[in-house]
C-alpha positions as CSV (number, residue, x, y, z in Angstrom):
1,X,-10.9,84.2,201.6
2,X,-9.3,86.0,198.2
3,X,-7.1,88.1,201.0
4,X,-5.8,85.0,202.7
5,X,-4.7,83.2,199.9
6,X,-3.0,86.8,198.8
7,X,-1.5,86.8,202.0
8,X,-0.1,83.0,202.0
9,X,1.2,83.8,198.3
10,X,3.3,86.6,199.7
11,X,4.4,84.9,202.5
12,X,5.5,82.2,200.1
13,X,7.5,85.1,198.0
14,X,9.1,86.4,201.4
15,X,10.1,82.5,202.3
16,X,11.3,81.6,198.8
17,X,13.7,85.0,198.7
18,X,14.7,85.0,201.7
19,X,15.9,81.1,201.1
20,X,17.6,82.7,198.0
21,X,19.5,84.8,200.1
22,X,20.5,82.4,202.7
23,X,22.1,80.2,199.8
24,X,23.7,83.3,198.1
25,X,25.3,83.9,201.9
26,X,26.2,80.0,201.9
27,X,28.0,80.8,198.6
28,X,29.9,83.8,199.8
29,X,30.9,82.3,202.8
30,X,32.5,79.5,201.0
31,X,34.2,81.6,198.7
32,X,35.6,83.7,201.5
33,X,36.7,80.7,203.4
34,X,38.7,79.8,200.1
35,X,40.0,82.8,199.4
36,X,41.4,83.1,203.4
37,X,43.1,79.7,203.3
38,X,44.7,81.0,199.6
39,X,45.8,84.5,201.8
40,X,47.0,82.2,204.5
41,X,49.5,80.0,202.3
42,X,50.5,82.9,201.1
43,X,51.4,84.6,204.2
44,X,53.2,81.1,205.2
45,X,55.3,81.3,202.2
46,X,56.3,85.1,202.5
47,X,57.3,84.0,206.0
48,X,59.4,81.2,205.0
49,X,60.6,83.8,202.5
50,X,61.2,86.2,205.0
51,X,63.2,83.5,207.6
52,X,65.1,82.4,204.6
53,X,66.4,86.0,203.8
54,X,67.2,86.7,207.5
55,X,69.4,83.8,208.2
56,X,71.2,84.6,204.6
57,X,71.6,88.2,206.0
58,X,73.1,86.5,208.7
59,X,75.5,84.2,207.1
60,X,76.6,86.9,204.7
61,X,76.9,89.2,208.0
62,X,79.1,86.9,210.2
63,X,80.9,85.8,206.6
64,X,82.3,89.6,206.2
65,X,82.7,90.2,210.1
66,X,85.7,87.0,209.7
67,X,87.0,89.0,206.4
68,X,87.8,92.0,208.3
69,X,91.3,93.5,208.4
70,X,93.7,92.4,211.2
71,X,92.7,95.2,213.1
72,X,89.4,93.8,213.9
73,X,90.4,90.4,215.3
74,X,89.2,91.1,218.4
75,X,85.9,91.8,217.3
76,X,85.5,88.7,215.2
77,X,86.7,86.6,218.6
78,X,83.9,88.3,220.2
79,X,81.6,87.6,217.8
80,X,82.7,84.1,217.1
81,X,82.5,83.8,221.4
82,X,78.8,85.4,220.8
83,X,77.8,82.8,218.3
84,X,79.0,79.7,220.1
85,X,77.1,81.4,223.4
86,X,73.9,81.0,221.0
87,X,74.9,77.6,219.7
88,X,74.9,76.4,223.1
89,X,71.9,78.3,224.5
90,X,70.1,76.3,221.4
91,X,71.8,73.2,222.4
92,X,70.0,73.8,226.2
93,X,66.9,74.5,224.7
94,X,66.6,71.8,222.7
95,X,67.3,69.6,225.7
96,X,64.7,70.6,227.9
């Protein structure tokens, strides 16, 4: 009888740490959840960053391309013809 009730108090002990743990993992998870949506935002911003900086790139590209000498007016028509091709394959796009 003295075994039994030995037994059943162990058992208890098992039951009650392994509910500790569970909760501890309950914790962890949540804290991990929190710190991936915090990661997350911040890959969003860096990407905004990142999209910001390129079209600047861009502007500041095209911007010297038209402040080239006279001897490279035909490569600013093509670009300038290059761009307005882009324009209007966003226009098309944008009306699908």
């Amino acid at each position: 009888m003295h075994d039994e009730f030995v037994e059943i108090s162990e058992l208890k002990d098992n039951i009650l740490k392994i509910i500790s743990i569970y909760e501890a993992q309950i914790r962890l998870n949540e804290k991990l959840k929190e710190d991936n949506n915090k990661l997350l935002k911040k890959i969003k911003l860096k990407e905004n960053k990142i999209s910001e900086l390129t079209q600047k790139y861009e502007t500041l590209k095209f911007a010297k391309t038209l402040t080239t000498s006279s001897k490279d007016i035909g490569n600013v028509k093509l670009k300038i013809v290059e761009i307005v091709r882009e324009i209007d394959n966003c226009i098309s796009l944008l009306n699908k």
